[in-house]
Phi, psi and omega in degrees: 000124173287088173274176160286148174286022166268276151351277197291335175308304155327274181319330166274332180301320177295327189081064163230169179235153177303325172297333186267336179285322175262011151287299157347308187276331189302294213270348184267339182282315185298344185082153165289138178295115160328117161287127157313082193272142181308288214183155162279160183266183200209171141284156162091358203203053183119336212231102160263128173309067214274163179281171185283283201357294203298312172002263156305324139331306183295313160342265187321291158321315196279350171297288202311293217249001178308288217298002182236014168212126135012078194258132177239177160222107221228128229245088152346142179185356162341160156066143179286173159314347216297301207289336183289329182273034216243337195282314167295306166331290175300345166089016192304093171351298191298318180278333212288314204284331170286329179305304187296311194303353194224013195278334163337306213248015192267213194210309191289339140352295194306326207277333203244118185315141173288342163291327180279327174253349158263048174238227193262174199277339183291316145340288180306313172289336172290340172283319177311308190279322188274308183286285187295300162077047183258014155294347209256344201285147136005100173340308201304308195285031170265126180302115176232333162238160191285144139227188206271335178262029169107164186297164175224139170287196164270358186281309206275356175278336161311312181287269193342267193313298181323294193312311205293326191284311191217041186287308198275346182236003180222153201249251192305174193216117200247103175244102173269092172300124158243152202244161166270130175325323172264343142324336208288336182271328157294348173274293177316325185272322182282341171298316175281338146317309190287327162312316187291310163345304250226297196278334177260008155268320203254027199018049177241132221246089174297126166256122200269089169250146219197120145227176181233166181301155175262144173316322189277009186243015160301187176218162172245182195243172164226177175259187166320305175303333200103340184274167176264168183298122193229127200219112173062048170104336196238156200283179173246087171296135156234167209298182170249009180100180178292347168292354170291337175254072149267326163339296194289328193284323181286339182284337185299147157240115204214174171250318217228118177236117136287110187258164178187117180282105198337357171251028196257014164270183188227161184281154171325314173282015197216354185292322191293010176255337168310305230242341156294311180279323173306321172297315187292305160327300210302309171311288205297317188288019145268316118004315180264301152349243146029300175264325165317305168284018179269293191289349184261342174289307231277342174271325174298337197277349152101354157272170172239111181290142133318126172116320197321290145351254190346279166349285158313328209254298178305310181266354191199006178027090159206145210261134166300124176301174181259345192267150188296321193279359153314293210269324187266323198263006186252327216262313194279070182216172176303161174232129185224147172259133189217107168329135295128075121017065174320118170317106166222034165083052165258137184302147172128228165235199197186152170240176233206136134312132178246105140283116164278207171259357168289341218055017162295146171247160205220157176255118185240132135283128180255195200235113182290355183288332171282338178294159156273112186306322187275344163270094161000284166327305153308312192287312157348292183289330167304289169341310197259033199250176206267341175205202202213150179271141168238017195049087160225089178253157178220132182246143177277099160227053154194142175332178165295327210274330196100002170281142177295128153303142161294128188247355172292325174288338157255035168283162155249116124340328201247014161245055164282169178231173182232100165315141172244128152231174188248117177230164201029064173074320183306157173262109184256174151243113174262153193254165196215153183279176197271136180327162165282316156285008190240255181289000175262010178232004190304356172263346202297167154294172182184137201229128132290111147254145187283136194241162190283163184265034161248010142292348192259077173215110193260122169250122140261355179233143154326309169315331223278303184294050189249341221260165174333279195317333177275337198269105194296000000 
């Protein structure tokens, strides 16, 4: 690619390199590769089903081992509200008319004069959108439930599940956000409210982290021709999507990261089957944690354990290599547990057997977006599979030894997606990095478990806080 000294002055100031940019054109011209997908997983076929027995075992390991490693919880949380709002905006009738019939019963309710909320629904939404202007605010600061001492944002249902999840086993409590950059000092100030709050009912001693996606992990776009996009001279970089922060996840310094994406909480009195299930994820990735690193000192010590086979194939399905150094490079990767859905027509990914291009197959979340929309077989199985990702993950990041994985090495590069957008009236292509739970963990050991869908409530619309689970 032929740049400009404006361009190259750009790229450095981002931290990109020329080299990397023109992997890039490389790869939006070629498109992304359709994932082969195996099969969807299932139970009994990728995704385990635990008995209350095993439950309580996992409870219990997970009680029993919180206090001795460095858990933190690290919360996606970019971006304004506009899309929980994209409905009002756009005027769409249908939705406009459930917002006003149910905004009573709304949190955000609070914010709104009373003369305004007894006037006409057009009002009302003008005051949300014009006035209040909460499409522009942070999810996390969105009022999403009434409680008996006053509302809650989505942030502060975090501090609620942090306290109840790990109040009694960790002598700090580590909540990591990435933020957007014009977010970040209004986030930072309501958060910290919420520590002195939080930590001074409960003596508890809040740790604050903040990152933002990195400039060098942006992306460029191309046109029709193929060239790439260009504005006042400059390339037009855009984000690189949520697989940029296996960058930030990797910056931690932590042992157990919990992830949960931020608009997925609940009011308090509705927490304990959450704060239930997050202890049993948790139980199992020490359970698993716990014998991986049983076998590999025992291949350094020059045994071959029993069982080891058995082990792979059963928990994370896969066949044991025959060679040790084999075995060891299979075995000494991130670990990750990952919560499991039933499908009830939720938009999103799923997990799935992966054929690679080695032919191993493997456990992926995928994406319908990785599928090739034109193969018939695949879309099928996309259709018909048995469950749904709701991001509730609890991850391992670090070795038998104590070293942090480079969690960049278990990346695929080549499960990047290619966006379709529109800028200045044109039809563009953006390249976007491989997800963060989806090709940017595509190395990982990876454990399904099925979690109840009343773990699951996710806003993506506003309307959303109409539904059970919002409603206190």
């Amino acid at each position: 690619m032929e740049l400009n000294q404006k361009q190259i002055a750009q790229l450095q100031k981002a931290g990109i390199s020329k080299d990397y940019l023109s992997a890039q054109k490389h790869m939006l011209l070629k498109g992304a590769r359709g994932i082969e997908l195996d099969r969807a997983a299932s139970i009994g076929d990728g995704i385990h089903a635990l008995s209350e027995r095993e439950q309580e075992v996992m409870i219990q390991l997970f009680e029993a081992t919180a206090p001795e490693w460095k858990i933190i919880r690290f919360v996606p949380a970019s971006g304004a509200a506009t899309r929980m709002f994209k409905h009002l905006i756009a005027k769409d009738e249908p939705a406009q008319s459930v917002f006003l019939e149910g905004l009573d019963k709304m949190a955000i309710s609070e914010d709104i004069p009373k003369e305004i909320l007894s006037g006409e629904g057009d009002t009302k939404v003008d005051y949300v959108l014009n006035d209040l202007q909460l499409q522009k605010l942070p999810k996390a600061l969105i009022k999403f439930h009434w409680s008996p001492e006053g509302s809650h944002t989505a942030l502060e249902e975090h501090f609620e599940e942090m306290v109840e999840l790990l109040g009694d086993f960790q002598e700090n409590l580590i909540l990591h956000f990435t933020v957007s950059p014009e977010h970040l000092e209004l986030f930072r100030a309501e958060a910290q409210k919420l520590a002195e709050k939080y930590g001074t009912k409960g003596e508890l001693n809040f740790i604050l982290e903040y990152s933002e996606q990195s400039s060098a992990t942006q992306s460029i776009a191309i046109d029709e021709t193929g060239e790439v996009v260009q504005e006042n001279g400059e390339l037009l970089l855009r984000p690189g999507g949520h697989g940029a922060l296996i960058h930030n996840l990797y910056a931690m310094v932590a042992d157990i990261a919990f992830i949960k994406n931020i608009d997925n909480v609940v009011p308090k009195e509705k927490l304990k089957p959450s704060i239930r299930w997050k202890k049993i994820l948790g139980g199992k990735l020490f359970d698993l944690r716990i014998k991986v690193f049983q076998y590999l000192i025992a291949l350094d010590e020059g045994r071959m354990p029993y069982g080891m086979d058995t082990f792979l194939l059963e928990e994370f399905g896969l066949k044991c290599p025959e060679s040790v150094d084999d075995i060891k490079t299979l075995l000494n990767r991130p670990i990750r547990v990952c919560g499991m859905v039933k499908n009830e027509g939720e938009p999103g990914g799923g997990p799935f057997w992966v054929r690679g291009k080695d032919g191993i197959v493997s456990l992926q979340i995928v994406e319908k977006s990785q599928v090739d929309a034109s193969d018939e077989e695949a879309m099928e199985k996309l259709k018909n599979s048995t469950h749904f990702n709701p991001v509730d993950l609890v991850c391992s990041l670090r070795n038998y030894e104590g070293r942090k994985f480079r969690l960049l090495d278990f990346v695929d590069p080549q499960s990047f997606f290619v966006s379709q957008k529109s800028h200045e009236g044109k039809n563009i292509r953006a390249f976007e990095l491989p997800g963060l739970w989806n090709g940017a963990m595509a190395h990982w050991l990876t454990s399904f478990i099925e979690v109840p869908i009343e773990t699951f409530n996710p806003v993506k619309s506003v309307n959303d806080l109409l539904k059970e689970g919002h409603q206190s």
